[in-house]
BAPA-278786 format. One record per residue (C-alpha): x, y negated, z; residue number from 1; residue in one letter. Coordinates in steps of 0.05 Angstrom, whole numbers, padded with zeros to 5 digits. Example, Ala and Ser with C-alpha at 12.3 -4.5 7.8 and 13.67 -1.06 7.14 Angstrom:
<recs>
REC        x        y        z     n   res
REC    00246    00090    00156     1     a
REC    00273    00021    00143     2     s
</recs>
This chain:
<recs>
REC        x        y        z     n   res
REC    04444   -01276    01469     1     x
REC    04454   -01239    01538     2     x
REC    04499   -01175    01540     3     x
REC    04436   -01140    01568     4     x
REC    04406   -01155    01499     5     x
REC    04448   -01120    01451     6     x
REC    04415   -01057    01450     7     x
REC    04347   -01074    01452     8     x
REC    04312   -01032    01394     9     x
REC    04273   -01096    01375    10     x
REC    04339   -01137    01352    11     x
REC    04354   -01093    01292    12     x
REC    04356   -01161    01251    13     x
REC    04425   -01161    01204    14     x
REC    04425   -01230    01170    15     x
REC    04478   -01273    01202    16     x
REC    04491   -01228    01247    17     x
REC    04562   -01240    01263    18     x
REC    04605   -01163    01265    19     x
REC    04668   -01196    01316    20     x
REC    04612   -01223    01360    21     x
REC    04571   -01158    01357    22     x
REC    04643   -01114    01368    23     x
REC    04655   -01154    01431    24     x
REC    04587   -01151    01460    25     x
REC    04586   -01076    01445    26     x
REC    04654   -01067    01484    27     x
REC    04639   -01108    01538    28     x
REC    04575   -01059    01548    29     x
REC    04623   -00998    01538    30     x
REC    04688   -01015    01571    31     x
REC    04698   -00934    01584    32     x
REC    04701   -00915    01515    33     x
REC    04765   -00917    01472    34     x
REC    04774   -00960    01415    35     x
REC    04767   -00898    01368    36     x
REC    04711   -00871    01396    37     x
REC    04683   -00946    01401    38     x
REC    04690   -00966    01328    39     x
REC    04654   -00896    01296    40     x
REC    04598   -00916    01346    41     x
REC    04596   -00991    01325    42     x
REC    04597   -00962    01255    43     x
REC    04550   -00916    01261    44     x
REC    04500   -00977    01293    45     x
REC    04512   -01023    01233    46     x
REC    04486   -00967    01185    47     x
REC    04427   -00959    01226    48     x
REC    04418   -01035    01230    49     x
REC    04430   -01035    01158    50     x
REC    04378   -00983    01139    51     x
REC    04334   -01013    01181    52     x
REC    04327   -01075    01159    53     x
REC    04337   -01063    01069    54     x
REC    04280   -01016    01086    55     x
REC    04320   -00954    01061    56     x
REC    04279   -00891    01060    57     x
REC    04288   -00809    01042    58     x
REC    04304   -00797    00972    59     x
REC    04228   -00766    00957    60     x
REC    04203   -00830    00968    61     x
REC    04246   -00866    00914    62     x
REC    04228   -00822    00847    63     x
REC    04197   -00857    00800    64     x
REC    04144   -00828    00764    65     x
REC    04153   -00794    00700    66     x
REC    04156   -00839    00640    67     x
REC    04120   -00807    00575    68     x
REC    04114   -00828    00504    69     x
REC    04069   -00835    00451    70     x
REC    04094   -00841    00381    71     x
REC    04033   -00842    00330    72     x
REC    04042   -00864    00256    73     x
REC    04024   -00939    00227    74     x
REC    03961   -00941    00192    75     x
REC    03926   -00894    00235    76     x
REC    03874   -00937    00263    77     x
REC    03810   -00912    00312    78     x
REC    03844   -00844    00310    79     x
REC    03908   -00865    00339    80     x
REC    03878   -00910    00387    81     x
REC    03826   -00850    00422    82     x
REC    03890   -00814    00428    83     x
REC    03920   -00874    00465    84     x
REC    03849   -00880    00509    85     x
REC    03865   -00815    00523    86     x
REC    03937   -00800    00549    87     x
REC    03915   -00875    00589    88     x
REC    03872   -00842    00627    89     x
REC    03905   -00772    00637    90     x
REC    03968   -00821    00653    91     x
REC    03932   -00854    00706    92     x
REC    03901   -00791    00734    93     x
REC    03974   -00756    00746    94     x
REC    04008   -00829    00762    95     x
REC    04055   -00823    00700    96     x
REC    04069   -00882    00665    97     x
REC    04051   -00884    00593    98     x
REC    04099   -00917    00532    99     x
REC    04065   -00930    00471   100     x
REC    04098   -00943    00411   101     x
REC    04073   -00968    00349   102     x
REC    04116   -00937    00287   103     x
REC    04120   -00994    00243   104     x
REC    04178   -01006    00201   105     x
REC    04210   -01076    00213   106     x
REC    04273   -01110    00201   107     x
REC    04302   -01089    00278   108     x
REC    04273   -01134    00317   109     x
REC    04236   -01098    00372   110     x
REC    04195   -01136    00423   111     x
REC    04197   -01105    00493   112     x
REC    04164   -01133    00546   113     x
REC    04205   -01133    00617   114     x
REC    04133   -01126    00656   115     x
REC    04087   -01061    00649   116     x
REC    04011   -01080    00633   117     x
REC    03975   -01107    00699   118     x
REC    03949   -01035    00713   119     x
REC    04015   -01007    00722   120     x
REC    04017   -00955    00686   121     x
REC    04039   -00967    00614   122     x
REC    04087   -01005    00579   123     x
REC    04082   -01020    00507   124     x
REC    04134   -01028    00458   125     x
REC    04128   -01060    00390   126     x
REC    04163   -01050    00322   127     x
REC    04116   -01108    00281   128     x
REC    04103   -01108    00208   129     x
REC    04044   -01151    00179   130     x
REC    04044   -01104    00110   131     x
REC    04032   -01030    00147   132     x
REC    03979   -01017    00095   133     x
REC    04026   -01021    00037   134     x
REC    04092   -00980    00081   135     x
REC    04112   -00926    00033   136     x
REC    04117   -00859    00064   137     x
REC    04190   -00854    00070   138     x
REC    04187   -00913    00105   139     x
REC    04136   -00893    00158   140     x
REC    04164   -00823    00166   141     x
REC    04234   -00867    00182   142     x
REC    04199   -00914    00225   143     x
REC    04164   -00852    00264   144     x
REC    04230   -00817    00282   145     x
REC    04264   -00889    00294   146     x
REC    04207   -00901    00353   147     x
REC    04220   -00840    00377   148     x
REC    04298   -00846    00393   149     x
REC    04275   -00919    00416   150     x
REC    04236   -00886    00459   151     x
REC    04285   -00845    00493   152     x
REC    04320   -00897    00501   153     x
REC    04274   -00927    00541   154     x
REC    04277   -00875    00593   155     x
REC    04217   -00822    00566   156     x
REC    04221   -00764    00596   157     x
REC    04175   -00727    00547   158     x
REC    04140   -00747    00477   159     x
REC    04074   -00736    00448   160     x
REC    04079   -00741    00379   161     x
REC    04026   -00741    00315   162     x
REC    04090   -00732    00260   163     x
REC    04073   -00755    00194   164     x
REC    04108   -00686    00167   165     x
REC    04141   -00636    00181   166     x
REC    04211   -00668    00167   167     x
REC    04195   -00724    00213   168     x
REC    04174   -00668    00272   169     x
REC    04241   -00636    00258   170     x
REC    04285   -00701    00264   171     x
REC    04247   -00722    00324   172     x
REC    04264   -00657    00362   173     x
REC    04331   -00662    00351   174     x
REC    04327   -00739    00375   175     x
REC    04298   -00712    00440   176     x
REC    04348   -00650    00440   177     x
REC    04406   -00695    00436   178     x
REC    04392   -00754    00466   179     x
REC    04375   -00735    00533   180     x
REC    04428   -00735    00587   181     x
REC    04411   -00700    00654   182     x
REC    04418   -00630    00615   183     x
REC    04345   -00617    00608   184     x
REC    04313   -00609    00533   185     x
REC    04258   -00669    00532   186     x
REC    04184   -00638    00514   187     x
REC    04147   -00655    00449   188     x
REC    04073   -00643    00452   189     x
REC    04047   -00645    00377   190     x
REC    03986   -00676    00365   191     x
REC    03925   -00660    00315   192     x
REC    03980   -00630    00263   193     x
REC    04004   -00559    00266   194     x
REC    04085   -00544    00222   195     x
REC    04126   -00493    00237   196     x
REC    04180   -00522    00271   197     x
REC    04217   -00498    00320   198     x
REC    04231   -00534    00397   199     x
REC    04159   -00558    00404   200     x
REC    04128   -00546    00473   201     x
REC    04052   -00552    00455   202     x
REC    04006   -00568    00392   203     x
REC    03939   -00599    00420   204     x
REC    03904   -00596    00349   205     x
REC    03833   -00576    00320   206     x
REC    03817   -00502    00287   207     x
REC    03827   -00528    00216   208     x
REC    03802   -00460    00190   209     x
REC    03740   -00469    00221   210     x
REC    03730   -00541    00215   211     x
REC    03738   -00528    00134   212     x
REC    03683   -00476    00143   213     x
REC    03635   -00530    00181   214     x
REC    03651   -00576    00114   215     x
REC    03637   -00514    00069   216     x
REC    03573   -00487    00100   217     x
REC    03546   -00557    00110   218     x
REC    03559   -00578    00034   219     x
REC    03528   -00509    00015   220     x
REC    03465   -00533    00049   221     x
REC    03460   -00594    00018   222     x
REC    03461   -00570   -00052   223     x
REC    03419   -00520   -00034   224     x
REC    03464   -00459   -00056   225     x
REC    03482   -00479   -00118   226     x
REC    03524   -00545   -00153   227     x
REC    03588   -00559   -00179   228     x
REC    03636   -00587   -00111   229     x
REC    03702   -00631   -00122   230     x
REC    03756   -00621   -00068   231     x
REC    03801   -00682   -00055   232     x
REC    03855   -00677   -00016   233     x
REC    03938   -00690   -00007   234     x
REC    03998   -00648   -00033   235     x
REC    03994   -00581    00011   236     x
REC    04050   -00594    00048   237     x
REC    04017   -00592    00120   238     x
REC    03999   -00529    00142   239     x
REC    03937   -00558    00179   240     x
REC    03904   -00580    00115   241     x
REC    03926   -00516    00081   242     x
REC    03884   -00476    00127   243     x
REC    03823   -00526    00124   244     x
REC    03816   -00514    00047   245     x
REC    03821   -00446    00063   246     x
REC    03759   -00454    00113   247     x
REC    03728   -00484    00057   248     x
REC    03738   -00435    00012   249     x
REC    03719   -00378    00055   250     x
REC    03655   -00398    00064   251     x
REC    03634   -00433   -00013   252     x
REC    03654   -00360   -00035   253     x
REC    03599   -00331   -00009   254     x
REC    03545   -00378   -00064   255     x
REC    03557   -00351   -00131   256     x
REC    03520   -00410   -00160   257     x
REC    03563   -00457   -00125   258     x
REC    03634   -00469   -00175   259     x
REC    03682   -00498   -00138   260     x
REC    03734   -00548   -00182   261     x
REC    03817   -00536   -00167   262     x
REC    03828   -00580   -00119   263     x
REC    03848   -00652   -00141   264     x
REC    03921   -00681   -00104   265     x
REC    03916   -00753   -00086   266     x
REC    03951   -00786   -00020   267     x
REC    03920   -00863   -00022   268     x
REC    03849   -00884   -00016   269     x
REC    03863   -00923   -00078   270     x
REC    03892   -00856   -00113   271     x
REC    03833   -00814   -00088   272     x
REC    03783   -00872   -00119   273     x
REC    03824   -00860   -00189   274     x
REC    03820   -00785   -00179   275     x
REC    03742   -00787   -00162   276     x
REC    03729   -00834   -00209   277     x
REC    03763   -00795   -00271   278     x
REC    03734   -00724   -00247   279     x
REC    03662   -00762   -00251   280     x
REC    03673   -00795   -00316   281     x
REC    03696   -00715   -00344   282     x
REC    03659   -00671   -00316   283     x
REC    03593   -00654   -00270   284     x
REC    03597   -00663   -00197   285     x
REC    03555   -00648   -00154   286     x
REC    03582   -00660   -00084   287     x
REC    03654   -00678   -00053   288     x
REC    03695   -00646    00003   289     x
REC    03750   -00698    00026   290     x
REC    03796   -00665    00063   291     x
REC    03821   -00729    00100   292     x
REC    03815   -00798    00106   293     x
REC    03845   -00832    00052   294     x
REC    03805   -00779    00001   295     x
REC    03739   -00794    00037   296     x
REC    03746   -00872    00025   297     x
REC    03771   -00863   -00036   298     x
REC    03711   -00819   -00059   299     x
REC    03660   -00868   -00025   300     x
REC    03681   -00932   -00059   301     x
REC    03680   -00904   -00134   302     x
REC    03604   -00874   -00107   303     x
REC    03584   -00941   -00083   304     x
REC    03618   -00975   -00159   305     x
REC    03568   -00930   -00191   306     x
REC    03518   -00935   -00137   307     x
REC    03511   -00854   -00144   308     x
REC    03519   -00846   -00071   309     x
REC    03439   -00809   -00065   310     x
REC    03462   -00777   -00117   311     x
REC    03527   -00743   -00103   312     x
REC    03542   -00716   -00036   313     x
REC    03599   -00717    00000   314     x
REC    03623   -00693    00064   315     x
REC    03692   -00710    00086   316     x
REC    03746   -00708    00152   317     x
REC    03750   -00769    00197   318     x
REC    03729   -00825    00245   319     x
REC    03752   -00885    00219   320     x
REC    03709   -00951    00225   321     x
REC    03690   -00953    00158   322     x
REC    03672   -00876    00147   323     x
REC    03619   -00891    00204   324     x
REC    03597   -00950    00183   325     x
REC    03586   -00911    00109   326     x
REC    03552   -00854    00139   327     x
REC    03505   -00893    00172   328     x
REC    03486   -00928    00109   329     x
REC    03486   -00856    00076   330     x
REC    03539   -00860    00032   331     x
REC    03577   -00796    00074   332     x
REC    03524   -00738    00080   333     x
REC    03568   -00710    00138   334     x
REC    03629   -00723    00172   335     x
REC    03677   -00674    00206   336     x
REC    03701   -00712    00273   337     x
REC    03762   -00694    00316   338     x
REC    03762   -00713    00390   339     x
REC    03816   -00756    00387   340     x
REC    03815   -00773    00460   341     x
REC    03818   -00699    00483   342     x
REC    03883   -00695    00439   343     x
REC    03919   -00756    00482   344     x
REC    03885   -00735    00548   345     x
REC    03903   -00657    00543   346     x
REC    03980   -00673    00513   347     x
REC    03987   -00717    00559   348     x
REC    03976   -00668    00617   349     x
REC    04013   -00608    00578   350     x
REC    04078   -00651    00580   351     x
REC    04067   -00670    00655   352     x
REC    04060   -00592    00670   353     x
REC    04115   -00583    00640   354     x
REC    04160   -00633    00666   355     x
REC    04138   -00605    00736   356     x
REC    04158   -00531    00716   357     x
REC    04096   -00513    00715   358     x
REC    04066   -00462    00653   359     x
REC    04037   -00502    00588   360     x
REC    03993   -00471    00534   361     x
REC    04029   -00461    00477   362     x
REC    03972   -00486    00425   363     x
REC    03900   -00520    00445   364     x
REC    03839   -00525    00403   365     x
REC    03804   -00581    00405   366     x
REC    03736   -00577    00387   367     x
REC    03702   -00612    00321   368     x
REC    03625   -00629    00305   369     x
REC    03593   -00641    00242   370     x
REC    03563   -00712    00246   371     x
REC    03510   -00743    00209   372     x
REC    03466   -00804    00206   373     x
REC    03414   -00754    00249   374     x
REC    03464   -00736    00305   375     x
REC    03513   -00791    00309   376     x
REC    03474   -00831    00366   377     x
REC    03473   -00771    00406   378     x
REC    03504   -00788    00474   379     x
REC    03557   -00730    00459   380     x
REC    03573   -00748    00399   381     x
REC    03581   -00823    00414   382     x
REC    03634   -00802    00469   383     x
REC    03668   -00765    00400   384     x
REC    03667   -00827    00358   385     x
REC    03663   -00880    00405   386     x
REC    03715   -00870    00460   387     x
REC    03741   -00935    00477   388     x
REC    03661   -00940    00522   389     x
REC    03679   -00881    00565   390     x
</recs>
């Protein structure tokens, strides 16, 4: 290379450059300026050769987008998975990458996979057990709060979470309380369950009160004003079912010849198929109001065992691939149907507001429609219960 040469702006190329060569040249080209004065400039050079050529740029240009989880119970099915359609595409929208984490209990070995999904923007992270259906609840609710701190580790900035109870919300707060390192509290958005716990940034959840009273009013029309109506349901424990029997109740008040029976407790669908069958073998029943899932199924197959189901009604809470497929053959008069992929899409923005300082709503309603073999074709409605062809 010609002395002339050195400081051409096109010969920025580092690799093998040798530094006594280049020192020499530079001197050679500068014989005025002391050594001093000589090495801070050759110095100086190097580190813009350097930059040049790794491609360094300013630090705005280096953050990596925020990294947000989703932690939904096992066993949740279509429910869980509009949610997931839903934060997806809110994740893609705002360029945050989405972890998903399934809350299975297994004996620790995780499976992680070192590449996000071909589109970039989520990463999925496994805790595998074959037997989910059978999990007791302790073991969920410890399999929930264990994805959660997983999680974090993982980098998530922020977690939407549909907690199992209100013990699991409270341990996975102080997971993403303590855990966190850079000084800032990490945000929990709580999905489609409302507990009064304290640290959570935003509930994205349906108005239970008035979702019972679309259940109510629409099992009052059925029977015409007057009946004997079963309510299945869990343990009162959530706060979100509490206030959906009270919706019921509110409105089945108002038909004296309407008796409403003490609500029967039962968690499993198997339990709820005991419970419906026993208050059917005992007593007269009219109609059923399930107040969730596991209730509804429970209440269909002991209807479909005594192949009473045009003869006792039922209208319960839920989406689930087997509730549709039962309403459609007219087992379920009327379903009450959460937009599941509303829930994902709106937490997912609420923590991505808030992660940019900018104001989140406290709580958001999502809205609910009463469903039935009449309506569920509807173009609206099939958004509601068939997300995953949006």
């Amino acid at each position: 290379m010609a002395d002339n040469q050195v400081n051409r702006h096109d010969d920025h190329r580092v690799k093998g450059l040798n530094i006594r060569t280049f020192w020499k040249k530079v001197a050679a080209s500068f014989p005025g300026i002391r050594k001093r004065r000589l090495l801070t400039l050759t110095v100086a050079s190097l580190c813009l050769l350097i930059s040049s050529a790794c491609g360094l740029s300013s630090p705005d240009a280096t953050v990596l987008p925020p990294r947000i989880a989703l932690i939904t119970p096992a066993g949740t099915g279509e429910l869980a998975e509009a949610i997931r359609l839903g934060a997806e595409a809110a994740a893609k929208e705002s360029g945050a990458e989405l972890i998903t984490v399934e809350a299975y209990p297994s004996d620790g070995h995780m499976y992680t996979p070192a590449i996000p999904d071909s589109d970039g923007s989520q990463m999925k992270i496994k805790q595998a057990n074959p037997n989910s259906q059978t999990l007791s609840r302790s073991a969920r609710e410890q399999a929930q709060v264990e994805a959660a701190a997983l999680a974090l580790k993982q980098g998530a900035s922020a977690l939407l979470v549909d907690p199992l109870s209100e013990k699991v919300l409270s341990d996975i707060i102080q997971e993403a309380q303590t855990t966190n390192s850079d000084g800032n509290i990490v945000p929990v958005i709580v999905l489609n369950d409302e507990f009064p716990v304290k640290g959570i940034t935003s509930i994205i959840s349906m108005d239970n009160i008035e979702a019972g009273r679309q259940a109510g009013q629409a099992m009052a029309e059925l029977l015409e004003g007057k009946g004997h109506v079963a309510l299945l349901g869990p343990d009162p424990v959530n706060s979100g079912l509490i206030q959906r029997e009270q919706g019921v109740m509110e409105v089945l008040v108002q038909y004296p010849d309407i008796q409403v029976e003490p609500k029967s407790i039962c968690n499993t669908r198997d339990g709820c198929w005991q419970t419906a069958k026993q208050l059917l073998d005992q007593q007269e029943v009219d109609g059923f109001i399930t107040l969730q899932e596991p209730a509804s199924l429970g209440a269909a197959d002991e209807l479909n065992r005594r192949n009473s189901a045009d003869k006792v009604r039922i209208v319960g809470f839920g989406s689930e691939q087997q509730q549709l497929e039962q309403l459609q053959e007219g087992v379920f008069d009327h379903l009450i149907v959460q937009n599941g992929y509303s829930a994902g899409y709106l937490g997912l923005n609420q923590a991505v507001a808030r992660l940019n300082n900018q104001q989140v709503q406290a709580r958001v309603l999502l809205e609910t429609k009463l469903v039935s073999t009449d309506n569920m074709f509807w173009m609206d409605n099939q958004k509601l219960l068939f997300p995953f062809v949006q």
